[in-house]
N, C-alpha and C positions, 0 to 999 in steps of 0.2 A: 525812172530815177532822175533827178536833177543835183544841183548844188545840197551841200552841205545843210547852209540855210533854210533851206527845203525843198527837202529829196522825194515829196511826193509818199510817202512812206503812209500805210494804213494808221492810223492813233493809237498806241498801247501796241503796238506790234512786234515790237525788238527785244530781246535781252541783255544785248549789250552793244554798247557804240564805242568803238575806237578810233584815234585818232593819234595818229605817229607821225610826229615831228612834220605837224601841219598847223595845229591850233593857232597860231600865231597869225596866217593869212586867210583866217575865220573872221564873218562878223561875229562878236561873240554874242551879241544879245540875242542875236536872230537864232544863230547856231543853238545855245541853251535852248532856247524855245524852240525848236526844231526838236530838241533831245527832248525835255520836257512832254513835247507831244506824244510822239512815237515809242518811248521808253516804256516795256508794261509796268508794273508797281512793283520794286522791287528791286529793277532792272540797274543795271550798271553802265556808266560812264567811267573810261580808262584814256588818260592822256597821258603819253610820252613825249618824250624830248633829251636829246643830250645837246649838252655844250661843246665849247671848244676841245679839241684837242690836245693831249698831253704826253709829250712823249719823257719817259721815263729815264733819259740821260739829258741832265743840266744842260749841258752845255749845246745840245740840238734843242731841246725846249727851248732855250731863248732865242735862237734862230728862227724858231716857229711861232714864237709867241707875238715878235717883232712885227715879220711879216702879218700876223694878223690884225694885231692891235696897231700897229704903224703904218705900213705903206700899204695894205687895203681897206685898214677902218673905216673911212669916208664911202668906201664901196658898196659896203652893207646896207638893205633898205631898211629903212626905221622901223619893222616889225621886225626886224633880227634881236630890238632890244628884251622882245618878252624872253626872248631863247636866252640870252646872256643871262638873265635874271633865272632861268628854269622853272620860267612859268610861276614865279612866287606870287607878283601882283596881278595877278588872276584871279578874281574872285566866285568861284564853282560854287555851281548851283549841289542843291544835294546834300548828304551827311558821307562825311570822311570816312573812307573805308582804307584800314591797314594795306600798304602795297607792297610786295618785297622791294629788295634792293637786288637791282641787276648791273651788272657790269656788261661794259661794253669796248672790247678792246682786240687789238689786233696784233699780228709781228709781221710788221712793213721793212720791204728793205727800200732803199733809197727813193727806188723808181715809183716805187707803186706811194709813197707818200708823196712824193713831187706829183705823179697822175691825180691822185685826190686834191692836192690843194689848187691842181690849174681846173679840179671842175667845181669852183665854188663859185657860186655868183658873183661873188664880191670880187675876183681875178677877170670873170668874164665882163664886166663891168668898167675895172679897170682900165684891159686890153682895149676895151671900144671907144672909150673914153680919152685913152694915151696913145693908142697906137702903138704898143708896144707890151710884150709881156714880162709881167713880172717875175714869174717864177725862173726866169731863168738868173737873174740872181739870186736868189731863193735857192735854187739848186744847187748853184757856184757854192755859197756859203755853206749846205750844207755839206756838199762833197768834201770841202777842205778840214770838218769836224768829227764825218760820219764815221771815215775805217774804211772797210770794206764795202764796196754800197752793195752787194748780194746779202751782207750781215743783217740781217730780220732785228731790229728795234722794238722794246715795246709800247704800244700806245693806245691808251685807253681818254676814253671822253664818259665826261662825266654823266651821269644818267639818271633823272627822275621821273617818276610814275606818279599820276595824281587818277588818283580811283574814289568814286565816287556811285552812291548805290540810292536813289531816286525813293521816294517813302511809298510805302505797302500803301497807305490810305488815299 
């Protein structure tokens, strides 16, 4: 097995290739043609990808939305942008295959949404870069919004599937 790009993989060999909330740090030409080679006739390509997070009470969403799109934006490396887009200007090889719609969502209380946001790159980045971590204002603001911080929130991110099925011929 090797890279993505190629993985060493027999020609025609696979039925289906997925890729979760990765494509983005793919070469894609190579990758396609990697898929193209190994894929049997017929075979299926499935990419996922969610976006930002969205938490379901106004007034903590833009506590979170701030800290993302504000004092970590600059953080993010420049393939975060195909993920902000959800993979649109992606141009996939193959014929469009119907994908469901999946939801992807959680009930966080306080702690465990503060733990995920200090483990995103763009915080870790930050931190190495400032010397100092963000989330703990981050945290401050959100305690003074949150309520109870045991109180489970809901929060869902958004979620698309691009599915794709390589031709019989």
């Amino acid at each position: 097995m090797g890279p993505a790009e190629s993985g060493g993989l027999p020609a025609n060999s696979i039925d289906a290739v997925t890729v979760c909330q990765a494509l983005h740090w793919l070469d894609l030409p190579r990758f396609f043609g990697e898929v193209q080679r190994v894929l049997v006739p017929g075979g299926v390509l499935v990419a996922t990808v969610y976006s930002d997070p969205v938490i379901e009470h106004p007034s903590l969403n833009r506590i979170l939305q701030h800290y993302n799109h504000a004092v970590v934006r600059s953080y993010w490396p420049s393939e975060r942008k195909l993920v902000d887009e959800s993979y649109r200007s992606i141009t996939f090889p193959f014929e469009e295959l119907p994908a469901p719609e999946l939801v992807m969502a959680r009930e966080w209380n306080l702690q465990q949404l503060v733990g995920y946001v200090r483990s995103w790159s763009a915080t870790t980045r930050y931190i190495e870069s400032q010397s100092t971590d963000p989330t703990q204002q981050f945290e401050s603001e959100l305690t003074a919004a949150w309520g109870d911080p045991l109180e489970p929130k809901h929060i869902v991110w958004p979620f698309t599937t691009k599915a794709r099925k390589k031709s019989r011929r």
